[in-house]
Structure formats: C-alpha cells, structure tokens
C-alpha positions as CSV (number, residue, x, y, z in Angstrom):
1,X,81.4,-68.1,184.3
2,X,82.6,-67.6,181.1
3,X,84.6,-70.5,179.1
4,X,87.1,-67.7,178.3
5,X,87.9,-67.5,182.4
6,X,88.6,-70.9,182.3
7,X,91.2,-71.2,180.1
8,X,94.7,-70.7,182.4
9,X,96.2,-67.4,181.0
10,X,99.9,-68.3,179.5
11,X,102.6,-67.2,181.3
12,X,103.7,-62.9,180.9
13,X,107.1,-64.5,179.4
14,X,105.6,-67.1,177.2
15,X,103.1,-64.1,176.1
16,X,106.2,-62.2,175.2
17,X,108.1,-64.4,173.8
18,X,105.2,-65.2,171.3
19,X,105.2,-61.6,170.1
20,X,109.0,-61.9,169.4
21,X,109.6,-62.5,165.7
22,X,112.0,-64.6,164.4
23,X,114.3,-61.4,162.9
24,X,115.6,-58.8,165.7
25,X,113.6,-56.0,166.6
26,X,112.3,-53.0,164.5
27,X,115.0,-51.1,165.3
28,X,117.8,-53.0,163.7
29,X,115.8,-54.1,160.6
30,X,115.0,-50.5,159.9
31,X,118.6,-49.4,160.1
32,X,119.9,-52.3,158.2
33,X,117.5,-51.5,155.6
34,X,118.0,-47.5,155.6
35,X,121.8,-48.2,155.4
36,X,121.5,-50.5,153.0
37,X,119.0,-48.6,150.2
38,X,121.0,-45.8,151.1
39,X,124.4,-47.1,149.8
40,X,122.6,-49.3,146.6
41,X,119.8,-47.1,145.5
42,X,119.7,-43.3,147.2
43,X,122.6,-42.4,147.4
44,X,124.2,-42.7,143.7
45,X,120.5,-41.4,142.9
46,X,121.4,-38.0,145.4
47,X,124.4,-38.1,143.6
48,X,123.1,-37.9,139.8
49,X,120.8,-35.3,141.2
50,X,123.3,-33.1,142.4
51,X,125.8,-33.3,139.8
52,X,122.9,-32.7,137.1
53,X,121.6,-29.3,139.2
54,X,124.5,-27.6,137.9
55,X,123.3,-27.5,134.0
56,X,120.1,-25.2,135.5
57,X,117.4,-24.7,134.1
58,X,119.0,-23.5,130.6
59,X,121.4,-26.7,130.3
60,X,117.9,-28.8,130.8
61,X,116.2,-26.5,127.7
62,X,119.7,-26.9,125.7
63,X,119.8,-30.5,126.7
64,X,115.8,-31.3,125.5
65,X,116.1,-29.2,122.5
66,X,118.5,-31.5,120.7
67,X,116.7,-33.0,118.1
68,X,119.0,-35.9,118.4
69,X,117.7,-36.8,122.1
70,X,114.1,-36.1,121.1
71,X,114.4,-38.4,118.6
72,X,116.4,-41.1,121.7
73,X,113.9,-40.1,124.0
74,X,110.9,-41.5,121.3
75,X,112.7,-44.4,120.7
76,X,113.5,-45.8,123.7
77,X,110.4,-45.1,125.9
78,X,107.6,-45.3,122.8
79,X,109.0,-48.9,121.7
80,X,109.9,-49.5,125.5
81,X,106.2,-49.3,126.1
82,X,105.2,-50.9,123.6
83,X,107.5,-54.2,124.2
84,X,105.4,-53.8,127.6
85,X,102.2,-54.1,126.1
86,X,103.0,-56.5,124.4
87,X,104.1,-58.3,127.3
88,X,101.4,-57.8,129.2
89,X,99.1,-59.5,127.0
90,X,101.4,-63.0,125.7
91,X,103.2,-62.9,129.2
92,X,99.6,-64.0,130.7
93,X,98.9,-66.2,127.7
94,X,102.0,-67.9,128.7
95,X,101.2,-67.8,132.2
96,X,98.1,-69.9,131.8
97,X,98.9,-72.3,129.5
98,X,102.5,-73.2,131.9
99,X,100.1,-72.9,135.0
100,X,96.6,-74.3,133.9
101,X,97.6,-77.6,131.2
102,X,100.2,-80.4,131.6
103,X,101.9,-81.5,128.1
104,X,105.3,-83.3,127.2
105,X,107.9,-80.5,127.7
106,X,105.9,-78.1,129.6
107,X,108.9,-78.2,132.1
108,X,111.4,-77.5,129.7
109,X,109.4,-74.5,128.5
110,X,108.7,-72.8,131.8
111,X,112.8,-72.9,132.2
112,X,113.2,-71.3,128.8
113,X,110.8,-68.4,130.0
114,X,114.1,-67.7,132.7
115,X,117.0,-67.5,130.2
116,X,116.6,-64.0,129.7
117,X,117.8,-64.1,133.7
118,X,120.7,-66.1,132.8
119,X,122.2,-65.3,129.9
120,X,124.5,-62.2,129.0
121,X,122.7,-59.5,127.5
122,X,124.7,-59.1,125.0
123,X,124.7,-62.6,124.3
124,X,121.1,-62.2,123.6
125,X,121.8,-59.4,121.3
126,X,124.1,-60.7,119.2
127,X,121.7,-63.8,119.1
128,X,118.6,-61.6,118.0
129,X,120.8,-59.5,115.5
130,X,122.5,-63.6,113.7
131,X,118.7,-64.2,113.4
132,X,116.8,-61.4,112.3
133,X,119.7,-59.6,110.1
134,X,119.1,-59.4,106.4
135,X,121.2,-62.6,105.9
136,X,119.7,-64.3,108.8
137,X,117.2,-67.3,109.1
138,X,114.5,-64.8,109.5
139,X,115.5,-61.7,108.6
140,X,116.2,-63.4,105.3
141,X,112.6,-64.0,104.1
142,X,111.0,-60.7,104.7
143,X,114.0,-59.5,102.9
144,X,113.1,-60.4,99.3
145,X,110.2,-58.3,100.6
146,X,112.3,-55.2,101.1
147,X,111.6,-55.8,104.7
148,X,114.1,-55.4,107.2
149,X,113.7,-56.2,110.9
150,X,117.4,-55.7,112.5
151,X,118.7,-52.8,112.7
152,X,115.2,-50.6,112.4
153,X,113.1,-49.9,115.9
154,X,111.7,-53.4,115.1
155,X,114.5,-54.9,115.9
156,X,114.7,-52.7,119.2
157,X,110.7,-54.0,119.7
158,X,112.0,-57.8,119.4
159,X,115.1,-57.2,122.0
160,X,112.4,-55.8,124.4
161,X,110.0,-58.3,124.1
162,X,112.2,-60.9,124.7
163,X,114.2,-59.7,127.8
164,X,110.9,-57.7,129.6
165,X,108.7,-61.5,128.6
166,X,110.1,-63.3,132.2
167,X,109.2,-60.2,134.7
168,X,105.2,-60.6,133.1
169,X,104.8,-64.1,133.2
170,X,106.6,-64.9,136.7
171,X,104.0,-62.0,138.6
172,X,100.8,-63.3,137.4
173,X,101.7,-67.2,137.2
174,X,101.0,-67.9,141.2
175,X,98.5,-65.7,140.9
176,X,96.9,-68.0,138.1
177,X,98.2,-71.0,139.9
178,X,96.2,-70.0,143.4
179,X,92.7,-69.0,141.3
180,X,89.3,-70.1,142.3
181,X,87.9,-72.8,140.1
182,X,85.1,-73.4,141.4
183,X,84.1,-69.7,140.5
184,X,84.6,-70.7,136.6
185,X,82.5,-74.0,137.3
186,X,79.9,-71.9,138.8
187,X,80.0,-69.3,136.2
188,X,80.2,-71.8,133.3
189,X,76.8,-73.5,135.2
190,X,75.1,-70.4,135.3
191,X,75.2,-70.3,131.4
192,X,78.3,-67.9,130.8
193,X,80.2,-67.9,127.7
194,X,83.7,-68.4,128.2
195,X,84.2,-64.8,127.1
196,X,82.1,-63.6,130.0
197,X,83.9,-66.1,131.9
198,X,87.3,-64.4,131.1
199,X,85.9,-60.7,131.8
200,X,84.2,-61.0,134.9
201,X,86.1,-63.7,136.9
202,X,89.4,-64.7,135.7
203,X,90.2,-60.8,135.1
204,X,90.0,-59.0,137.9
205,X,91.9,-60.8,140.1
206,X,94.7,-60.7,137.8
207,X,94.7,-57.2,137.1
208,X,97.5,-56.0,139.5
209,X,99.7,-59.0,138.9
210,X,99.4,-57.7,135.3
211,X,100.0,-54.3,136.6
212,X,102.9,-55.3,138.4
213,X,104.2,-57.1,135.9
214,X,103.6,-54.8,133.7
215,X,105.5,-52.2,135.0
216,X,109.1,-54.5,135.9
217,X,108.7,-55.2,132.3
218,X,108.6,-51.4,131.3
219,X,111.5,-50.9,134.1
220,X,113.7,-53.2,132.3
221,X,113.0,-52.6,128.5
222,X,113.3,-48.4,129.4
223,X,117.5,-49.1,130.9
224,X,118.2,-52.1,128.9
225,X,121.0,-51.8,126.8
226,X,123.2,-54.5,125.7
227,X,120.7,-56.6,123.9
228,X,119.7,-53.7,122.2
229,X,122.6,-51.6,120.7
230,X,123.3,-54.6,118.8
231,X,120.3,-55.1,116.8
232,X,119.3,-51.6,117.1
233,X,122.1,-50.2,114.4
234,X,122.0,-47.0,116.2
235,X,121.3,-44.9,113.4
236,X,120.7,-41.4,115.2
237,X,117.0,-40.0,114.5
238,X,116.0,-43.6,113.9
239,X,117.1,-46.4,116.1
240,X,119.6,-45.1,118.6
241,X,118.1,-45.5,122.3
242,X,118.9,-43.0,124.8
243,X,121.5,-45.1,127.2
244,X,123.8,-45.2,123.9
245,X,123.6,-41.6,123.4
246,X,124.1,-41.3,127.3
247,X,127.4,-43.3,127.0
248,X,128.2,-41.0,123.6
249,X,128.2,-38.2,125.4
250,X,130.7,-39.5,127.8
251,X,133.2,-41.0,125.2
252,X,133.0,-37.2,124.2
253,X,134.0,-36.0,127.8
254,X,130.5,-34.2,128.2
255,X,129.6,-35.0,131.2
256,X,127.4,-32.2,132.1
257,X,125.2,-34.1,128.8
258,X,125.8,-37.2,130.3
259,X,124.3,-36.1,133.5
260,X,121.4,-34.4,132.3
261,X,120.4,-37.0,130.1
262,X,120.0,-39.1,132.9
263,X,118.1,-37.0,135.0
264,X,115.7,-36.8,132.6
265,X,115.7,-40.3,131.8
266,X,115.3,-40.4,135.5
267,X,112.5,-38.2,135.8
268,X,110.5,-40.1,132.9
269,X,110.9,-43.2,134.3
270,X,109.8,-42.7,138.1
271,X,106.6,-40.6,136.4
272,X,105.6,-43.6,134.3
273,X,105.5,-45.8,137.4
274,X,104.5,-43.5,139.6
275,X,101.1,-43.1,137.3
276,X,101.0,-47.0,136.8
277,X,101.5,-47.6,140.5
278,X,98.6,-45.4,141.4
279,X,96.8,-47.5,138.8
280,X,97.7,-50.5,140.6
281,X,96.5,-49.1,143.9
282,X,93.3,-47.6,142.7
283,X,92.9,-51.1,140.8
284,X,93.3,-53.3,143.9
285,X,90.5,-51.4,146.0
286,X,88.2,-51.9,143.6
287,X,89.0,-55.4,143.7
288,X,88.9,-55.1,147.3
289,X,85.5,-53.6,147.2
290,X,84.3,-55.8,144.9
C-alpha cells in the first residue's frame, strides 16, 4: 500500500473551502474591474477617438503638416526619450548604491528619490527654471559662457530627468535588493573581472525591471507638462512641447486641432510601448531560457 493511501483525504468542504480565495469569485472581480477601467481609462479614450474621426483622413494630413506640430512632436517625444535613457542608466546607478551600501544619510536620500511623487509639478518647474535661468545659481555660470540651459530643450531634458528619475529607480531596486550573491562570489572566484561580472550576471536579470522602468519613465516625461512649460520658454519651432500646443489650440476654440493632436499623441505613445513591451517580453524568455 502506498503511503499516499494512508494519508485520511480532507473533507469535500475543507477541499473547497481551500480553493476559495480570499477576494469573491471571478465573476465579480472581473466586472468590478471591467467597470472600473471602463469609466477611468476606455471610456474617455473611446471618447477622444470618436470625437477625433470626424477631422478624416484630410484633417489628420492638415493637422501633421503644420510645421509648428512637427517641430512639438520632435520636441517632446525626441527629448522625452532621451530623459528616458538617461534614466535608465543613473536610475540603476541609483538603485544600487541605495540598495547594495549603507552610509550616513542613505535614508534620507532614498526619500528624496520620491519628491518628484509629492510635490506639485509646477512646483518643480518653477524650482528648475529659479535654478537654471540665466540669473540663477547655475544657470548663471554657463552664462558668461553664452550658455543657456532654461528655456532651450535643455531645460525641457533637465524637467524630464528629474520627474521620470523615481519610476526607474523604484522598478529595478527590489529587483537589485532580491539578487543572487553568491552568483558574483562564484563568478569573482572563477577569475571574472568585475566588468564581466556586471555583463553576464548582474545584467540580465535586470533587464526587464530596466525595461519596465524604462518605459513608466518615457510614459510620464511624453504627458508631463507643468514642470515643463515653465522652463521650457515655449518658443514655437524650438522648445514648445506638444501638450502646450494642445491646450493652445483650445484657448483658440479649435477643438477639432485639439482633438487630433491628441490622437496622434495617442497613437505615438501606445506604439512606443507597444514596441518596448514586446521587447520586454522577448527579453524575459530569453532570461527564462537561459
């Protein structure tokens, strides 16, 4: 006889009651979760969708052929992507050194990664722009330079960085936090530089949190808008960003602009993560296989 047969089966109610999970059933999660991304999310998205069908294809041409929103449309999603780069690659630098060394104020420094969460926006705008203006403690010595940061797409870069830094650094810090090391002691006994070290097993597993990470941090910098329009200057064909010109166009009563300009805004955006989320995927079963 098997030891399996001797073990007294539980009870059909207990057996059932194990399955149960602690939220109701499938049923009224899934409702509760239609209704509610329906009245947050799909809904005002139907809604943009709709009213912007009405420009047709010729108000979508008229719409892109303004040289003005060209020049937006650079702005906003070149430095937008940018910011995210750069994100991607201090964000983890920050990562590590809050998650892998202990030093006086290291507290006090992982809650200052959060104030982008906490403060206003524009807030932080109007901070950026009193520091990096011409007359400001830093934009006032690259100025004798005939440097200027505020007010220029740097200024728009800086905004970015600093509001997009928090999404970067809080995906890939418990990822960090829950790493092997045991697999860098081995590797670093086996005779691997720390280089190699880096590349071929403190890498990989960090790749989608950076892709994740990544990608909130493109998210944000692509609609963010009131730490930026006061920094930026909006000059138009140089540093106005493309939510600015969306609410232009509705200070001007052109709604049908308005509209369109955010469908296309729209459209860019879910591409971009569309293609980075497939990256992710693709990224994650090779991990997987590996």
């Amino acid at each position: 006889m098997s030891a399996a047969a001797l073990v007294p089966a539980a009870p059909a109610g207990r057996r059932r009651a194990s399955r149960r999970g602690v939220l109701p059933g499938f049923g009224l999660t899934m409702g509760l979760t239609l209704f509610w991304l329906s009245a947050i999310v799909l809904l005002p998205l139907a809604a943009l969708i709709a009213k912007s069908t009405g420009l047709g294809p010729s108000g979508f041409a008229r719409v892109l052929g303004d040289p003005r929103v060209l020049a937006a449309l650079r702005v906003s999603f070149g430095v937008s992507l940018a910011a995210a780069c750069i994100n991607a690659v201090f964000g983890v630098l920050v990562a590590w050194v809050l998650t892998r060394y202990d030093f006086p104020g290291r507290r006090l420094l992982d809650a200052a990664v959060d104030l982008p969460f906490a403060i206003p926006t524009a807030v932080a705008g109007i901070a950026l722009a009193s520091i990096y203006a011409p007359n400001g403690w830093i934009g006032g010595l690259v100025a004798p330079f005939g440097a200027k940061i505020a007010f220029t797409p740097w200024g728009i870069l800086i905004a970015l960085v600093a509001v997009g830094l928090p999404f970067v650094v809080r995906t890939v810090q418990p990822v960090i936090a829950e790493s092997d090391r045991e697999a860098e002691e081995a590797s670093a006994t086996l005779g691997a530089s720390r280089l190699r070290t880096f590349r071929r097993v403190l890498l990989p597993p960090l790749i989608p949190a950076i892709l994740t990470g990544f990608a909130l941090s493109l998210a944000r910098c692509v609609g963010e808008y009131g730490s930026v329009i006061f920094i930026a200057g909006n000059l138009p064909y140089v540093s106005e960003i493309l939510p600015l010109l969306i609410v232009v166009k509705l200070e001007e009563y052109d709604y049908a602009g308005a509209t369109g300009l955010a469908a296309i805004m729209l459209a860019i955006s879910f591409g971009m993560l569309l293609v980075i989320n497939l990256i992710q995927a693709w990224t994650r079963r090779r991990t997987g296989d590996a």
